[in-house]
DSSP file (Angstrom, degrees, kcal/mol; ACC not computed):
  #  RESIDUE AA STRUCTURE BP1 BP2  ACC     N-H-->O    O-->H-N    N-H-->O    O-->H-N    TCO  KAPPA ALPHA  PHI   PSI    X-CA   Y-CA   Z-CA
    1    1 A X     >        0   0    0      0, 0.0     4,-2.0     0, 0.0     3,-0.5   0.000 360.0 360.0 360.0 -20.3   73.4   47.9  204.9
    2    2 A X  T  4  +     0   0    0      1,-0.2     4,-0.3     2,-0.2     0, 0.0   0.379 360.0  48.9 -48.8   2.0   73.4   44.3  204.2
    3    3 A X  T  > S+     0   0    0      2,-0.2     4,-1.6     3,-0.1     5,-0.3   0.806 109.2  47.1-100.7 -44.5   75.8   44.9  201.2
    4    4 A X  H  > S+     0   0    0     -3,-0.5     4,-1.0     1,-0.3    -2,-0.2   0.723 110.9  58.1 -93.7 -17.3   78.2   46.9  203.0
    5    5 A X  H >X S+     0   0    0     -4,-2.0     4,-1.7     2,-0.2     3,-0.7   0.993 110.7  43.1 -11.3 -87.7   77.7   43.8  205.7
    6    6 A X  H 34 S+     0   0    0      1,-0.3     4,-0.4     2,-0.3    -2,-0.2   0.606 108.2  56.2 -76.7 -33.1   78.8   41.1  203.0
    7    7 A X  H 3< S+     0   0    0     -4,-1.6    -1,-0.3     2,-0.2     4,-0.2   0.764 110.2  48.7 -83.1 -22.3   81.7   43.1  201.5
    8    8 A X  H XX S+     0   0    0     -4,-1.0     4,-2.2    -3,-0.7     3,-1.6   0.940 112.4  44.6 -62.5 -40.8   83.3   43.3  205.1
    9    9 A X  H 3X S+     0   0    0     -4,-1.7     4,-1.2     1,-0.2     5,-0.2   0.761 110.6  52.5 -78.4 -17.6   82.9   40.1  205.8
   10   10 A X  H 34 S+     0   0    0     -4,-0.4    -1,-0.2    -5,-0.2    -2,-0.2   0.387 109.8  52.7 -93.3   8.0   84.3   39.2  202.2
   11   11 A X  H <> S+     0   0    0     -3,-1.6     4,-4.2    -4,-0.2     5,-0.3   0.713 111.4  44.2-110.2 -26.8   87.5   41.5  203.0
   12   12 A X  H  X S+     0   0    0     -4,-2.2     4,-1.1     2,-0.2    -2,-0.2   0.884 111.4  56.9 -63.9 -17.1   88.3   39.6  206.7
   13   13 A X  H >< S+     0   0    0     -4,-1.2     3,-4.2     1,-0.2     4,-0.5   0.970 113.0  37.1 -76.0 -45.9   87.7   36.5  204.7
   14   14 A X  H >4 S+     0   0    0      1,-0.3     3,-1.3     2,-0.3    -1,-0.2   0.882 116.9  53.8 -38.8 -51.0   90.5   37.7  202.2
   15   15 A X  H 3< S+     0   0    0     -4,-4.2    -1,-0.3     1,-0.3    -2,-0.2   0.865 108.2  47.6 -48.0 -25.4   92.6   39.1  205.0
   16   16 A X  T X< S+     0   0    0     -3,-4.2     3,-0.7    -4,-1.1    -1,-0.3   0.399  81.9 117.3 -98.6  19.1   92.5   36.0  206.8
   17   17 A X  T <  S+     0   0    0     -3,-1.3     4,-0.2    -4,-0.5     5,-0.1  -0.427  79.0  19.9-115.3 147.6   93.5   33.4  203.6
   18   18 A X  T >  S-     0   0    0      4,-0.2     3,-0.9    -2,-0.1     2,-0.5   0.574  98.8-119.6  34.9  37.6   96.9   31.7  204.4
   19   19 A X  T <  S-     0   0    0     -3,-0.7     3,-0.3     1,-0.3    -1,-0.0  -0.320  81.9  -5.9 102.9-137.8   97.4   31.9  207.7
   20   20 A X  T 3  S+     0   0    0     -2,-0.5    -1,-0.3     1,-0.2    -2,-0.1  -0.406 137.6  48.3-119.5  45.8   99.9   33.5  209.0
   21   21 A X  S <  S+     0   0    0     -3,-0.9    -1,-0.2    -4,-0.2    -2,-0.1  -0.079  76.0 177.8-172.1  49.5  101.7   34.1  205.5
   22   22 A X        -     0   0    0     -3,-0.3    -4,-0.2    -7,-0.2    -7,-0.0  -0.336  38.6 -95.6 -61.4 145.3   98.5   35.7  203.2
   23   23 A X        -     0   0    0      1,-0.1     4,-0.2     2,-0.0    -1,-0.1   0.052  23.3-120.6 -44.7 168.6   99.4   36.7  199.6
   24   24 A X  S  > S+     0   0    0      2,-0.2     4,-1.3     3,-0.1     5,-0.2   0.704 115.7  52.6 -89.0 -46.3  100.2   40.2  199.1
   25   25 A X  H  > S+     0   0    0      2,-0.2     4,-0.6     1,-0.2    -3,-0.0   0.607 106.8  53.9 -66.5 -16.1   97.0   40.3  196.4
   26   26 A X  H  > S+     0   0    0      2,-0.2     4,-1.8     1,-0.2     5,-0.3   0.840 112.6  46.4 -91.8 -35.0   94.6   38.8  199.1
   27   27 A X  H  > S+     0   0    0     -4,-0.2     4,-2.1     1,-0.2    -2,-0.2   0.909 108.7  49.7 -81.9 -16.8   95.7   41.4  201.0
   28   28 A X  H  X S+     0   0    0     -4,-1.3     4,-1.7     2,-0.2    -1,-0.2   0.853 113.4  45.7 -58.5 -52.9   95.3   43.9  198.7
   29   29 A X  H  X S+     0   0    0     -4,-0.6     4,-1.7     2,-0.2     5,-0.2   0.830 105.2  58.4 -70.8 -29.0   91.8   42.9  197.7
   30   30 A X  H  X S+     0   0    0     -4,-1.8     4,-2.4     2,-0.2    -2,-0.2   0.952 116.3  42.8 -93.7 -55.2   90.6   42.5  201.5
   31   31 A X  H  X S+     0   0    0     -4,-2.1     4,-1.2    -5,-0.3    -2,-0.2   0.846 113.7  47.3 -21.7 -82.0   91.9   46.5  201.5
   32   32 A X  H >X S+     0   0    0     -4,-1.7     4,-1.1     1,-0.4     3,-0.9   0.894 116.0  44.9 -89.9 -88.7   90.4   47.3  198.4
   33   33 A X  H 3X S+     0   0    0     -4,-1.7     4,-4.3     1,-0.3    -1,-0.4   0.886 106.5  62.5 -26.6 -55.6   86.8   45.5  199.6
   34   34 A X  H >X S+     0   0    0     -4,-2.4     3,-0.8     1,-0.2     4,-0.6   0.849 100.4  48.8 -24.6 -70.2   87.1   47.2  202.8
   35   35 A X  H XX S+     0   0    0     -4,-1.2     4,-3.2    -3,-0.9     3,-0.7   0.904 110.5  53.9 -51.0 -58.4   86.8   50.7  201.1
   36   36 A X  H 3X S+     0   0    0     -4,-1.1     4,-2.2     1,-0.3     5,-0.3   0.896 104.5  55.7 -45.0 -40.3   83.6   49.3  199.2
   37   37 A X  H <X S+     0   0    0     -4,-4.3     4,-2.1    -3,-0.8     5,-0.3   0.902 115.9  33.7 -65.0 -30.0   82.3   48.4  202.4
   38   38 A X  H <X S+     0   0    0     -3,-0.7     4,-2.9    -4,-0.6    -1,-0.2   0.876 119.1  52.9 -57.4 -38.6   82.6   52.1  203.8
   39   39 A X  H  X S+     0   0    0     -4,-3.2     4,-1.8     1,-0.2    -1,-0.2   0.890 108.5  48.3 -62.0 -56.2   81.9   53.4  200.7
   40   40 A X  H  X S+     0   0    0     -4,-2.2     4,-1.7    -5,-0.3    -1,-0.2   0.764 115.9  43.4 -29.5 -66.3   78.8   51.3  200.5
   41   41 A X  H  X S+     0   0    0     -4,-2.1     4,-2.3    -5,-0.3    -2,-0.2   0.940 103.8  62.8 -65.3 -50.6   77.5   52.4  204.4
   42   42 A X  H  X S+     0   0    0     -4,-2.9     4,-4.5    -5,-0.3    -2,-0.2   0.997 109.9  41.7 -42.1 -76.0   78.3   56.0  204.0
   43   43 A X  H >X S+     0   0    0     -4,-1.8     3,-3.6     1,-0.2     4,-0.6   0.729 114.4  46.9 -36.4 -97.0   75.6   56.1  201.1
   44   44 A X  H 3X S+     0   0    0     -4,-1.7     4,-2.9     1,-0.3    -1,-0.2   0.427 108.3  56.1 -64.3 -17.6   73.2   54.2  202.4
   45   45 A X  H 3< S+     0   0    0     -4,-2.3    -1,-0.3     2,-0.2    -2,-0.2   0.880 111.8  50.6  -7.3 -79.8   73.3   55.9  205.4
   46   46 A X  H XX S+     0   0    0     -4,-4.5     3,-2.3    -3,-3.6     4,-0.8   0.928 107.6  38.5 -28.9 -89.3   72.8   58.5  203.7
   47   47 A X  H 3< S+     0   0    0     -4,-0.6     3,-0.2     2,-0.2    -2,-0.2   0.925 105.6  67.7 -54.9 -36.9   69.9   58.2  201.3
   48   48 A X  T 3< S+     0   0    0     -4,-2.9    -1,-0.2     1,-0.3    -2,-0.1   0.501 101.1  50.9 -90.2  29.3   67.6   56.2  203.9
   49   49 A X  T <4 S+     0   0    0     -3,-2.3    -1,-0.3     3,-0.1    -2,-0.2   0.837  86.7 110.2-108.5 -40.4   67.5   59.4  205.9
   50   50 A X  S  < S-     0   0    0     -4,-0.8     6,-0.1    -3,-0.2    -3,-0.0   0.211  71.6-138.1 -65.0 131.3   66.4   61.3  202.7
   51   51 A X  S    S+     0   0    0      2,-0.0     2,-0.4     4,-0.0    -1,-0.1   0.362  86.9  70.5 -80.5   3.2   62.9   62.3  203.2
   52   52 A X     >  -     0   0    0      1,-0.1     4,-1.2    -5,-0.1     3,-0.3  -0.986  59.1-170.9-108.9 128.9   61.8   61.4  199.6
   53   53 A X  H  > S+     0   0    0     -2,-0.4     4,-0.6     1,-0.2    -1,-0.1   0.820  87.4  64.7 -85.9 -30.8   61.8   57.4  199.1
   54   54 A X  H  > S+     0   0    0      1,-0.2     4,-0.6     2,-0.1     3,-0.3   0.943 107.8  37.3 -47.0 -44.6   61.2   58.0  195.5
   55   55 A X  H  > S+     0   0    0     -3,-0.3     4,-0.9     1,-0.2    -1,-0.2   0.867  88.6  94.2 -69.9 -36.2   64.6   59.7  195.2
   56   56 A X  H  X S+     0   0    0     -4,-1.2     4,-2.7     1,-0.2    -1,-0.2   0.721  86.9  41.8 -23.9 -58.6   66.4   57.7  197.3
   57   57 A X  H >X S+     0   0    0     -4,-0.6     3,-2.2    -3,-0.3     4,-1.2   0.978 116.8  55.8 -58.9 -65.2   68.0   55.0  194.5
   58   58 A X  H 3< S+     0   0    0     -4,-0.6    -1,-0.2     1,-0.3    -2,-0.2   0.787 107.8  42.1 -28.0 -41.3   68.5   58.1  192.2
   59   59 A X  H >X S+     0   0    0     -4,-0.9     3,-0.9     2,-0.1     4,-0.9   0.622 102.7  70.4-106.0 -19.5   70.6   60.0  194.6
   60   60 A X  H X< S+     0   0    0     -4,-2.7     2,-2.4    -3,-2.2     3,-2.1   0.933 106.3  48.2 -69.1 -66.6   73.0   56.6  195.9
   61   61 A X  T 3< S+     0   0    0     -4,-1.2    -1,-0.3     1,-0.3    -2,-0.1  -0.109  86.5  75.9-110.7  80.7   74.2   56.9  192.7
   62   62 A X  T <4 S+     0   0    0     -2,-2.4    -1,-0.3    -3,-0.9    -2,-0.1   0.413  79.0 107.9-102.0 -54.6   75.0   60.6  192.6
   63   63 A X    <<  -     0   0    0     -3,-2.1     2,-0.3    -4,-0.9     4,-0.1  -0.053  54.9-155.9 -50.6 177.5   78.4   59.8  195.0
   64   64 A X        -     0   0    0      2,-0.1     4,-0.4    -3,-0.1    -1,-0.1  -0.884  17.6-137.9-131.1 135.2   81.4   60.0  193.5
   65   65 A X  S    S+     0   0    0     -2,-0.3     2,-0.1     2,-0.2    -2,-0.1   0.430 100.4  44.5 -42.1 -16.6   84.4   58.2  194.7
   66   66 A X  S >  S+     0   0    0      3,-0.1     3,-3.8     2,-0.1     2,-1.4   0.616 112.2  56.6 -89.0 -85.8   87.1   61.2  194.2
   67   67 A X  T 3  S+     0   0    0      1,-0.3    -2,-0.2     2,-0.2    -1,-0.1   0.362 106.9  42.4 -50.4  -0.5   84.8   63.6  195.7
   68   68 A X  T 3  S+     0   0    0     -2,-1.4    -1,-0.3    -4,-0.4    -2,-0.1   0.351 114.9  50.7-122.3  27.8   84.2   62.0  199.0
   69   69 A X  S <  S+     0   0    0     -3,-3.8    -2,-0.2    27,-0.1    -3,-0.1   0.703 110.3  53.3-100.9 -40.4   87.9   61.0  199.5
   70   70 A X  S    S+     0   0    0     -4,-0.2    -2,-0.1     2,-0.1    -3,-0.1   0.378  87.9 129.1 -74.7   9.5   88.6   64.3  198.8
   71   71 A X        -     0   0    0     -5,-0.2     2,-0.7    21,-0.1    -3,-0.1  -0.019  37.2-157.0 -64.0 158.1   86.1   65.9  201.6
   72   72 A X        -     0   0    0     20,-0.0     2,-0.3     2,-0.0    -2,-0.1  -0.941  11.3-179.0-126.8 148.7   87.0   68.4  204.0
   73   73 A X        -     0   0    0     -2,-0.7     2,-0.3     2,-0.0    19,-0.0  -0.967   9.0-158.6-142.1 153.2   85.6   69.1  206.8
   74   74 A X        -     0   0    0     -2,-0.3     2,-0.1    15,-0.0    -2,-0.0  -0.914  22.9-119.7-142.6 127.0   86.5   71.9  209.4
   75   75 A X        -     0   0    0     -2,-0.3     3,-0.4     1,-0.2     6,-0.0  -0.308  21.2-129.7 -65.5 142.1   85.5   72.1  213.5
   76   76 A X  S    S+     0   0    0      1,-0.3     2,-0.6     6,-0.1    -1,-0.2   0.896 114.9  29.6 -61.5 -44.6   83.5   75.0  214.3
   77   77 A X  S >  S-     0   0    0      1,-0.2     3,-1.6     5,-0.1    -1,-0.3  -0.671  78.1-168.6-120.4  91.1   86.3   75.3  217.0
   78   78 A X  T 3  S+     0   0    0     -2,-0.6     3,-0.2    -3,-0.4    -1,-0.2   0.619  90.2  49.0 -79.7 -10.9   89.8   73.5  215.4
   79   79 A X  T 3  S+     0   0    0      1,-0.2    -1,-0.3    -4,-0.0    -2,-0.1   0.907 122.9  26.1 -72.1 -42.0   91.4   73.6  218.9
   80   80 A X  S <  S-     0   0    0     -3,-1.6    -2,-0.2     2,-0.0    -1,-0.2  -0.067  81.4-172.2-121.5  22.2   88.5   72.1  220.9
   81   81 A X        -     0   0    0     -4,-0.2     5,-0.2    -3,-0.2    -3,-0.1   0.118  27.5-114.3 -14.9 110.5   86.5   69.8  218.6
   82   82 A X        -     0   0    0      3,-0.2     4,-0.3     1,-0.1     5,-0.1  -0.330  34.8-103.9 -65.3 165.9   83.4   68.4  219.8
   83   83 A X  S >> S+     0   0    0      2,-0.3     4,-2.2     1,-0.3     3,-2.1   0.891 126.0  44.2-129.8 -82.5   83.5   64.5  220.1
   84   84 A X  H >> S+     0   0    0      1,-0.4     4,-1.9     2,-0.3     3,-1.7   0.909 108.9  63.0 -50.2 -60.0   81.4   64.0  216.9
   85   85 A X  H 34 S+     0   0    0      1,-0.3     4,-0.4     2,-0.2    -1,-0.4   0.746 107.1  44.2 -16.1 -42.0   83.7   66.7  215.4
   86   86 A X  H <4 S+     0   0    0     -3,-2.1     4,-0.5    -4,-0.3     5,-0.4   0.602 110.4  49.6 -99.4 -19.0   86.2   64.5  215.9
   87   87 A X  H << S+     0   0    0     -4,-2.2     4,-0.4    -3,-1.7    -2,-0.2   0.687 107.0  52.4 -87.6 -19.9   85.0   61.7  214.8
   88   88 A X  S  X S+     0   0    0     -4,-1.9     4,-0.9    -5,-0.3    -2,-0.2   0.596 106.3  50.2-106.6  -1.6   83.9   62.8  211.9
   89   89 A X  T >4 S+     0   0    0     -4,-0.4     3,-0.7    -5,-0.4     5,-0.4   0.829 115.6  56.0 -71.1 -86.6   87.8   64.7  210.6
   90   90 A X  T 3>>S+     0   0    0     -4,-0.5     4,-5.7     1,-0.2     5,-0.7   0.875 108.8  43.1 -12.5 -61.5   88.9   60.6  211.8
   91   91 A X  H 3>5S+     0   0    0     -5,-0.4     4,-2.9    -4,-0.4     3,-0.3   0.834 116.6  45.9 -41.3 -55.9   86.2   58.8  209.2
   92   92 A X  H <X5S+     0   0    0     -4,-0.9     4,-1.9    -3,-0.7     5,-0.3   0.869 118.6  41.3 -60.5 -67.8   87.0   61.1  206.4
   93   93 A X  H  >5S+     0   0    0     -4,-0.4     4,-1.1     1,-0.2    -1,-0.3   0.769 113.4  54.9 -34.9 -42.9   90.9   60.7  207.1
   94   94 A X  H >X5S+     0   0    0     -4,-5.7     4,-3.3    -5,-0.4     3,-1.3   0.981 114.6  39.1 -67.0 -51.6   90.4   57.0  207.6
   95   95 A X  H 3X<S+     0   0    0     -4,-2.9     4,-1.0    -5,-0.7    -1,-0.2   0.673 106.1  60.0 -39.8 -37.1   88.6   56.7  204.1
   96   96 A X  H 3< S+     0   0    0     -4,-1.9    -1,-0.2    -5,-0.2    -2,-0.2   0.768 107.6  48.5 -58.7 -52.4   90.8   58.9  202.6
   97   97 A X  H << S+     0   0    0     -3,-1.3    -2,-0.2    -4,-1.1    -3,-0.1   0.972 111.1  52.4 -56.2 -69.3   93.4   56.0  203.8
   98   98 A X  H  <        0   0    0     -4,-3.3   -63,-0.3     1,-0.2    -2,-0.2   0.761 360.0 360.0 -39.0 -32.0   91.2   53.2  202.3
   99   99 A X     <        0   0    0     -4,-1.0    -1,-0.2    -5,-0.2    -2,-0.2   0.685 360.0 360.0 -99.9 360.0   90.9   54.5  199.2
């Protein structure tokens, strides 16, 4: 997670350049980094629960970028979503945003 660490911190530094009047491209790039950092966490997240260590590297670069802006995912109950249910429609949407 120490990558996806270093590109967050390298998109507030972007956000934060000039002030209180940042470029349009710094902000654009502090976006753009952002999404790497999600992008970045999600995987590794991912792979270091995978129960083979061998596979691990192999299968980080399996994602795709379309396909997990394009995920869907559906509440067992779409009126009453459990917590995590709900939290987990939000990531996808939010990502979805980012990218």
């Amino acid at each position: 997670m120490a990558y996806a660490d270093d590109l967050l911190k390298d998109a507030r530094h972007l956000a934060k350049r000039g002030g209180g009047h940042p470029k349009q491209s710094s902000l654009r790039r502090a976006v753009s980094t952002a999404y790497y950092a999600a992008f970045h966490l999600l995987v590794a997240d991912f792979v270091a629960n995978w129960r083979t260590p061998g596979q691990r590297a192999r299968l980080g670069r399996m994602f795709e970028h379309r396909r997990m802006s394009g995920a869907v995912f559906e509440a067992g109950n779409k009126r009453n979503p459990t917590p995590i249910e709900a939290d987990i429609k939000t990531l996808i949407e939010k990502f979805a945003q980012l990218q």
